[in-house]
N, C-alpha and C positions, 0 to 999 in steps of 0.2 A: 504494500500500500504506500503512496508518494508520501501520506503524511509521514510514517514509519519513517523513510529515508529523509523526509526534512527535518521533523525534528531530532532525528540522529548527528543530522551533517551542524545543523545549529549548537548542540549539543557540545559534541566536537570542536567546536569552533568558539566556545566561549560566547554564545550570541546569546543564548537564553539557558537559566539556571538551572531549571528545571521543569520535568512535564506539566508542574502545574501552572510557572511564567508561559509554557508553549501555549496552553490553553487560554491563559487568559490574555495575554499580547500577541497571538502572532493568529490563534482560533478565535477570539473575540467570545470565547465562553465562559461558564463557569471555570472553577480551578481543577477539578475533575474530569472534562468531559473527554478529552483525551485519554486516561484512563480507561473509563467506559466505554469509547470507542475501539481501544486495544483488547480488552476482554470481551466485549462481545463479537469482535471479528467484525466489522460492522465499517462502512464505507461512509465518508463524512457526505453533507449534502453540498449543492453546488455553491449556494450561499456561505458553506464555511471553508471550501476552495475560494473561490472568490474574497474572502476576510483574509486567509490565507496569502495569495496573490499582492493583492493591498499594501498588508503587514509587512511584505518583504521586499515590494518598491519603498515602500518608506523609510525603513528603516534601513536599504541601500544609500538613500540619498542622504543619512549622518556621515557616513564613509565618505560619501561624491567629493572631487575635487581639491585634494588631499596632496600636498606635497609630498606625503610619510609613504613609505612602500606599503608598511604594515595595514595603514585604511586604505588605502588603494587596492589590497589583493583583498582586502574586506568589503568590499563594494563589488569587486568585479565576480567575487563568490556568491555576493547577495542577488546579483544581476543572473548569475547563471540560473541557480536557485528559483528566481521569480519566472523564468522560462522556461523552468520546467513544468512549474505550478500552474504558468499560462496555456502552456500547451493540454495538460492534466486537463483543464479547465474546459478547454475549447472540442475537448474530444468527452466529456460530458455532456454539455449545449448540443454536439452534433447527435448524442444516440438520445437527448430528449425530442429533437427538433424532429427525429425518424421516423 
């Protein structure tokens, strides 16, 4: 599941502390729901892709335009990140729009 591998790779990366900051800055949810969505195997909806999306152009753009390498290969992580989440996104939209 894409959220699995995002919140992994943020994780990794010092971007967010824990599942429960994933869920609630980068999911727009409760501090749990990320939990919940991991145990019950359970696929987020397009609206928490979409928050998802959002979450990670945003908060690419504190990194943006950075003398320092270290925000710069942090921005251009976040940038990969939000295109993967947009593509996630876009191949959702197309199997409702079917």
């Amino acid at each position: 599941m894409i959220i699995d591998t995002v919140y992994n790779k943020l994780h990794e990366n010092h971007l967010c502390s824990s599942a429960y900051d994933f869920s609630t800055r980068f999911l727009g949810k409760s501090k749990g729901y990320y939990g919940v969505l991991k145990s019950r195997k359970s696929t987020p909806s397009i609206e928490v892709v979409a928050t998802l999306e959002t979450a990670l152009k945003k908060t690419s753009f504190i990194y943006n335009n950075s003398k320092f390498t270290f925000f710069s290969k942090k921005h251009d992580f976040l940038c990969e990140l939000t295109n993967e989440v947009s593509s996630y996104r876009e191949q959702l939209t197309d199997q409702l729009l079917q």
